[in-house]
N, C-alpha and C positions, 0 to 999 in steps of 0.2 A: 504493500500500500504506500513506503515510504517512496517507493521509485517512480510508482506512477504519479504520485501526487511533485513530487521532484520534476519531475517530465515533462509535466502541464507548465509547473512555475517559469523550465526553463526555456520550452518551446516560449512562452508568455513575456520573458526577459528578453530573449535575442528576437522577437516579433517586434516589440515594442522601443526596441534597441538603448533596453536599459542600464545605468553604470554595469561594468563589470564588478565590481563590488559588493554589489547583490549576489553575487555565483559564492560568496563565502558562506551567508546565510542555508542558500538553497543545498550549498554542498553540506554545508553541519545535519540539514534533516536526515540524508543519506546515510551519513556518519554513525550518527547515533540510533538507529533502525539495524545496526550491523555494514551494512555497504554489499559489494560482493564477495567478502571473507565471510564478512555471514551468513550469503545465499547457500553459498558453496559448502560451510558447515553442515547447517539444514539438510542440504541434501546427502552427504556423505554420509550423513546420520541415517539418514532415512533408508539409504541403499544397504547398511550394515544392518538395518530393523533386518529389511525383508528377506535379508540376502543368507543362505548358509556358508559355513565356512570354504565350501568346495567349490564355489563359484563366487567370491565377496572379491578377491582379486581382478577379477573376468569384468563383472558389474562394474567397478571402481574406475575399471581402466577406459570402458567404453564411457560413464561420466565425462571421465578426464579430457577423453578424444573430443568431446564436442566444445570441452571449453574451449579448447585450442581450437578447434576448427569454426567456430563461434568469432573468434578473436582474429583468427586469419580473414577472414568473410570480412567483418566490419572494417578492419584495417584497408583492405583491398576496393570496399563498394564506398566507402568514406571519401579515399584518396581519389579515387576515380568522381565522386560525387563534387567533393568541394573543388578540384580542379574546373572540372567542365562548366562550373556554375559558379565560378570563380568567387570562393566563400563564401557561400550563402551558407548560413547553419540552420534555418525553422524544420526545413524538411529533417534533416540529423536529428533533431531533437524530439520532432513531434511522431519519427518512429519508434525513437526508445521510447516515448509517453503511451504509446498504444502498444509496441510491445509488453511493457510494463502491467498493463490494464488486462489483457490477453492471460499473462502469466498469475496474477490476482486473479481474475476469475475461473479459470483451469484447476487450482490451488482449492479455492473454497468450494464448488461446485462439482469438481471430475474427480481429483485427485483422491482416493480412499487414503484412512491411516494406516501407518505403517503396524502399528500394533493393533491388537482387539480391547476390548471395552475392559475387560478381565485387565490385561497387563496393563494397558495405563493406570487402571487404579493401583493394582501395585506399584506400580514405580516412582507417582507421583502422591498418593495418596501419605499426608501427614507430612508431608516439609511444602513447606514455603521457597519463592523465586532465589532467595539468596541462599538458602542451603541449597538448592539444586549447582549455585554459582560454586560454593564451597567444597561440594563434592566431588570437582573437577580435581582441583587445588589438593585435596584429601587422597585421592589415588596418588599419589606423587607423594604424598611425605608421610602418613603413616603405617603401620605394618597393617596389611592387611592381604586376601586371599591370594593378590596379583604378587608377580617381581617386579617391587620397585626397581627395582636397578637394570633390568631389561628394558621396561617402560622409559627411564630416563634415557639409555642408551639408544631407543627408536627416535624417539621425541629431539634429544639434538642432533642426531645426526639428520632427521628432516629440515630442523633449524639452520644447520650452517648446508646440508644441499640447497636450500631455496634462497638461501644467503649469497652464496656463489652465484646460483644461477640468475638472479635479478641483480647485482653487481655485474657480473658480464655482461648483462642486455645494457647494461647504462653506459657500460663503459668500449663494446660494439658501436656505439650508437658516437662515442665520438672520435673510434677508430675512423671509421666509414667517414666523416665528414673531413679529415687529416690525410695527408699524405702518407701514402703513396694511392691511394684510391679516389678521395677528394668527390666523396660523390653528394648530391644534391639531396634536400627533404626530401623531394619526392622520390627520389630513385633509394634510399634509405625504407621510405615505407613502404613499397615493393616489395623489398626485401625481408622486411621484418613481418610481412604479410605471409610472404611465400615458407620465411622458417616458422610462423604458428601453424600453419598448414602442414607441412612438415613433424612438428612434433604431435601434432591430429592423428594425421596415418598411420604413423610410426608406431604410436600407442594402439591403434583400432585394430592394426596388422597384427605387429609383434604378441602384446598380453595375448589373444586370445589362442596362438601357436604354442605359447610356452605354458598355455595353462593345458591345454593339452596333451604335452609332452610333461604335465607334474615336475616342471621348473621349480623350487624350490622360492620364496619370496623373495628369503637372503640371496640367495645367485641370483635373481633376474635385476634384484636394487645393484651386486655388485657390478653385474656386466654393465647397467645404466650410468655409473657411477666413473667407470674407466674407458669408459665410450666418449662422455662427457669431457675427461681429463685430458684424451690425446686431442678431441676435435680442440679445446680451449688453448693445447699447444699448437697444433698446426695452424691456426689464427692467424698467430703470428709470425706466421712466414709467409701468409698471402702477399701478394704485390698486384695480380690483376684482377680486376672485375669476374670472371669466368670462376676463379680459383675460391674468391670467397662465397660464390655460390652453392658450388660442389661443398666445401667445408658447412657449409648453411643446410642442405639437403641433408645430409650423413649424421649430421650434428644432432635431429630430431629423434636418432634413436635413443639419446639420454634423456627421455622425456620418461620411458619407462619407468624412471624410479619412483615415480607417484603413487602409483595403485599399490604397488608392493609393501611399501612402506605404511601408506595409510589402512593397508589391511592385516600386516601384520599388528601395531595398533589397537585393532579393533578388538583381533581375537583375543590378545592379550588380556581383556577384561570380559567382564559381564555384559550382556543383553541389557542392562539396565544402566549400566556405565559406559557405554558406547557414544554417546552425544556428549554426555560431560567431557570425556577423552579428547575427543574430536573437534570438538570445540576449543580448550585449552592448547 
C-alpha cells in the first residue's frame, strides 16, 4: 500500500513538476513500510512457509531469477524510454503507481496464506509486534534448539557476499566511465541491464540442474563464491568494450549464491522462526 500510495504522490510530483525536495518526504513513506528489502523479506518468508526442504533451494532461486530479471527489464525499457522521450518521467512513475496497485490487490484478494488458521495461531498467538521483533535478535544470542554459531557463520558470510557484490557494482560503475573504456550513461546502462539479465538466467538455469543433481547448498554457495572471485579479477585486465562484456555474461553465474545460502538459513530453524530469521 506504501508503494502504491508513493507512486501516485510521485507520478503527482514530476506531473506537476514539483521541488525535488518533496522526493525526501515521499521516499521516507517507502522507507519506513520496509522498501524493497522488505518486499523481498515477505516473500522469502512466505516461499520457506510453503516450501519443503527438498525443493526450498529450487523455489528460492526461481524468486531470485525474476528479481534480477525484473531489474534487467526496467533498467533496459527505462533507458530506452527516457532516451526516446528525452526525460520525460510521468509515464516511469505512473507504471510503478499501477504496478504497485496490481501487486496490493493480487496480495489481499488472490494470494492464499502461507500457513493455515491452526499454525498462525500458534505462532503468533500470545506475543505482541515487538516480541515477534525480539525473536529475531533471540535466535542469534541465546542457547536454544538451533546452532548458534552455524547461524552466525551463514548470516555473515551473506553479509560480506552482498557486501562485495554491491561494492563492485559501484565501483564497475566508475571503472566503465574511466579509462581505458570511457564509456557513456547510456552505454553503462546497457550494460548493467544486460549483466541483471545475466545473473536472471544464470540462477533460472543453473539452481534448478544442481538441485537435480542433489548439489549440496554449501558446494553450489562455494562454486558461486569462486566464480565471482576470478570474474572480479579478470575485470581488471579488461581494456576493450567486447572483453568487458564476455567478463559481464560469465560473471552472472555468481549470482547463484543467493538461494543457497538463504535456504540453508531457513532450514537451520523452525517453521515458526523462518520470517524472524529472514528478516534479521
Amino acid at each position: 500500500s506504501a508503494g502504491a500510495l508513493s507512486g501516485f504522490l510521485y507520478t503527482l510530483a514530476v506531473y506537476l513538476e514539483w521541488s525535488i525536495y518533496w522526493f525526501v518526504p515521499l521516499t521516507l513513506i517507502v522507507a519506513l513500510a520496509g522498501g524493497i528489502p522488505g518486499i523481498l523479506t515477505v516473500v522469502y518468508a512466505y516461499v520457506a512457509d510453503v516450501s519443503s526442504t527438498k525443493w526450498l533451494t529450487l523455489r528460492l532461486g526461481i524468486v531470485e531469477s525474476m528479481v534480477f530479471f525484473g531489474s534487467g527489464t526496467s533498467l533496459a525499457l527505462g533507458g530506452v524510454w527516457l532516451q526516446s522521450s528525452h526525460c520525460k518521467f510521468v509515464a516511469p512513475y505512473a507504471i510503478y503507481c499501477i504496478a504497485n496497485i496490481l501487486i496490493l490487490v493480487y496480495v489481499l484478494f488472490l494470494l492464499p496464506e502461507s500457513l493455515t488458521r491452526s499454525q498462525r495461531k500458534a505462532k503468533f498467538t500470545g506475543s505482541s509486534g515487538l516480541r515477534h521483533i525480539a525473536r529475531s535478535f533471540q535466535i542469534f544470542f541465546t542457547r536454544n534448539e538451533y546452532s548458534r554459531w552455524r547461524l552466525w557463520c551463514v548470516v555473515c558470510s551473506m553479509f560480506i557476499i552482498y557486501l562485495v557484490f554491491t561494492g563492485a557494482s559501484e565501483i564497475s560503475t566508475l571503472f566503465l566511465l574511466h579509462a581505458p573504456l570511457k564509456w557513456t550513461p547510456g552505454a553503462i546502462g546497457i550494460f548493467q541491464a544486460m549483466s541483471q539479465l545475466s545473473y536472471g538466467l544464470s540462477i533460472f538455469l543453473i539452481i534448478p540442474l544442481f538441485v537435480y543433481l542433489r548439489v549440496p547448498d554449501a558446494l553450489i554457495l562455494l562454486i558461486g563464491v569462486l566464480w565471482g572471485t576470478v570474474c572480479y579479477l579478470l575485470t581488471g585486465f579488461v581494456r576493450n568494450g567486447w572483453e568487458m562484456y564476455a567478463v559481464g555474461v560469465v560473471q552472472g553465474v555468481e549470482s547463484i549464491v543467493g538461494p543457497p545460502i538463504r535456504s540453508t538459513i531457513s532450514k537451520a530453524v523452525a517453521l515458526k522462526d523462518q520470517g524472524w530469521t529472514l528478516h534479521l
